[in-house]
N, C-alpha and C positions, 0 to 999 in steps of 0.2 A: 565439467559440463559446460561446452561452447554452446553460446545461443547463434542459431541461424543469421545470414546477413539478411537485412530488409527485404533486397529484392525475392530471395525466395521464400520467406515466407509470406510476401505480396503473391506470387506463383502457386504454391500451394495450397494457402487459404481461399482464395478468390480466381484463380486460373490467369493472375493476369493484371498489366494495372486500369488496362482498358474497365475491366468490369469492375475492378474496386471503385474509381473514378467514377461510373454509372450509381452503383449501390449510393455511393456519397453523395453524389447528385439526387438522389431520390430521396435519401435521407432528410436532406437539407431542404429542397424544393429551391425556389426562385429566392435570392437573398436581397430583396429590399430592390435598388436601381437593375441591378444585375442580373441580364435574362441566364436563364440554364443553359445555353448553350454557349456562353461566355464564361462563366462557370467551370464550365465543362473543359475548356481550353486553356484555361488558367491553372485548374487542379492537376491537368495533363501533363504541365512543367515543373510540379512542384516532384521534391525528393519519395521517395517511398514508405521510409520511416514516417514523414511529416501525414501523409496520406492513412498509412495505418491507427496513428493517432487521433488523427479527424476521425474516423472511422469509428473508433472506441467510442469517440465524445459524442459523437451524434448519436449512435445507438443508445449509448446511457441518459443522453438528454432525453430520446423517445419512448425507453422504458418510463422513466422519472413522471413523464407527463407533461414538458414544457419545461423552459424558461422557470418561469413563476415557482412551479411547484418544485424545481429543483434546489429554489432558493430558499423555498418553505423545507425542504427535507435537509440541508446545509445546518438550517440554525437550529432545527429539533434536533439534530445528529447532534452537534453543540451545545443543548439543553440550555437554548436563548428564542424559543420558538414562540412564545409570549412577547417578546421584547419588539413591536414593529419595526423601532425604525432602523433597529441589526435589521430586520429581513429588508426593508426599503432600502439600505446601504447594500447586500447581500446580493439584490437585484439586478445593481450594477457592477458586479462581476462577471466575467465572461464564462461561458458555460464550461468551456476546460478547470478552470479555476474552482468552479460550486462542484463539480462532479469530484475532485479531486479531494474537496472536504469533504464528501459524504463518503465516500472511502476511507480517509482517514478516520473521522466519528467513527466505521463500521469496525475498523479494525481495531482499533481503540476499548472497543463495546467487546470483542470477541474476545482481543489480547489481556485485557483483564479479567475475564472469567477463565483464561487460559492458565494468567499467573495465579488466581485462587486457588485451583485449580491443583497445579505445580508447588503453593507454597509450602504442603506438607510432603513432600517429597523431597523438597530441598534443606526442610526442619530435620527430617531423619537423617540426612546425607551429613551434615553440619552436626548434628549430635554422634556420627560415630565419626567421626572425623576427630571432633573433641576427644572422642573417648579415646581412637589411639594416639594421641596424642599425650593425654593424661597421663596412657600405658606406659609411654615411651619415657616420659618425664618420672614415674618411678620407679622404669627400672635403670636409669641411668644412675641415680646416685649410689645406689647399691652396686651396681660395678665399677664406678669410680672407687669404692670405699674397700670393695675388694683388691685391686688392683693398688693402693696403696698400701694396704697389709702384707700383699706380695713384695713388695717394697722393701718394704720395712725389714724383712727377717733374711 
């Protein structure tokens, strides 16, 4: 299973990188010195992948609610969400960074109820495994012992 190159699925998703560029722009709004239409000219040079990325990030930042609340959902994913000054340290990560932990926490949370899940299934597969195993281990010595009676006469 090949994954697509960036530009098409830039093309695909979006029609374009013109209009990804636009979405990101709108996502982001005006960043601090930097009007939008400088913005806009900057992210036009940038790679496709790099673009899709940003992409991801902003929209998860504006699900999430913000900056802040992103960093409050980082250290509850964590089960540090009590602990202030994790989240005041937490704050000054960059938003690719905090979205990246709350994925991880997610999967985390999911992949363990996944292996609970899985650990009787893999207790059965391991007990008959043993069992042939066992099998094998008592009928080998009885053909050894045969096989030397053969022997013998």
């Amino acid at each position: 299973m090949s994954q697509s190159s960036p530009l098409s699925r830039v093309k695909e998703k979006f029609g374009g990188k013109d209009k990804l560029v636009d979405q990101i722009v709108g996502l982001l709004g005006s960043t601090g010195d930097e009007p939008k239409d400088e913005l806009r000219k900057r992210l036009l040079g940038a790679a496709n992948r790099k673009l899709i990325r940003l992409h991801d990030v902003a929209t998860g930042l504006k699900q999430h609610g913000g900056h802040d609340k992103l960093a409050d959902a980082a250290a509850a994913g964590l089960g540090r969400a009590k602990d202030k000054d994790y989240v005041q340290k937490l704050s000054t990560y960059s938003a690719g960074r905090l979205l990246d932990m709350v994925r991880v926490a997610e999967r985390h949370k999911n992949g363990g109820a996944a292996k609970a899940a899985a650990a009787p299934a893999r207790a059965a597969r391991a007990a008959a495994k043993s069992a042939e195993k066992s099998a094998a281990k008592a009928k080998a010595p009885k053909a050894a012992a045969k096989k030397a009676t053969t022997k013998r006469a």
